[in-house]
N, C-alpha and C positions, 0 to 999 in steps of 0.2 A: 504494500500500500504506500503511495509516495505520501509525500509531505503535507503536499494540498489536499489532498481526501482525510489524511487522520483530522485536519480542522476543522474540514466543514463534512462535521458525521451525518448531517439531517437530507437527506435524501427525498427529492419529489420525483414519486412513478407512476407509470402508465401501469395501470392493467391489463393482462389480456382474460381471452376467455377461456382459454387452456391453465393456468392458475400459474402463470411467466408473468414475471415483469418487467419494462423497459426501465431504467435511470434516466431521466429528464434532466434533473440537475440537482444540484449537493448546494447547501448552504451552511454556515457559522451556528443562525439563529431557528430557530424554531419557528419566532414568529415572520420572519421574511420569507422562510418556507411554506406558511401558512398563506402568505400575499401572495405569492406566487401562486399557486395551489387554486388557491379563488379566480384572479386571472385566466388559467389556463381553463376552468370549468365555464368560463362564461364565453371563451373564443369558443369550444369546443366540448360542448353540455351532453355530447350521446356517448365521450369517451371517460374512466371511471381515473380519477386520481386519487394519490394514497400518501402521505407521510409516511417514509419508514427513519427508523437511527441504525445507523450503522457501527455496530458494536467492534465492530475491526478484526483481522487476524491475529491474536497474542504473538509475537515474533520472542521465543526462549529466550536467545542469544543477546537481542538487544535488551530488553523488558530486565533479566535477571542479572546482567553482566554489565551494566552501564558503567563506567569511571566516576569515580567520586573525587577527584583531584579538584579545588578548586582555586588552587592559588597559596594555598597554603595546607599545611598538616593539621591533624586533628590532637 
C-alpha cells in the first residue's frame, strides 16, 4: 500500500450487482467522502454508492521492526 492510500483510508465505491466493487476515490475525511458520495448519487441516482474504510495490509516487517533512533539515546 503506498503512502497516499495508508492517509486517505475512506474509500467511495461503486456497487455492482455481482457483490464486486469499483474504488471511485479515497479520501482523508469521512465527511468529504460523504460530499462526495451525495454528489455522485444525484449525477447518477440508478447506480448504488457505498463508504467503505480501509483497514490496510499489516506489513510484519515495517509495523514490528521500525527504528527508534531519534536523535538521541534513551
Amino acid at each position: 500500500m503506498t503512502y497516499g492510500n495508508r492517509l486517505r483510508r475512506w474509500i467511495v465505491v461503486r456497487l455492482s450487482s455481482n457483490l464486486q466493487h469499483v474504488d471511485v476515490a479515497r479520501f482523508l475525511k469521512y465527511a468529504d467522502a460523504e460530499g462526495y458520495r451525495q454528489i455522485l448519487r444525484r449525477i447518477d441516482p440508478t447506480r448504488r454508492y457505498e463508504i467503505m474504510f480501509d483497514a490496510g495490509e499489516q506489513d510484519t516487517e515495517t509495523d514490528y521492526y521500525r527504528p527508534c533512533y531519534r536523535g538521541y539515546y534513551y
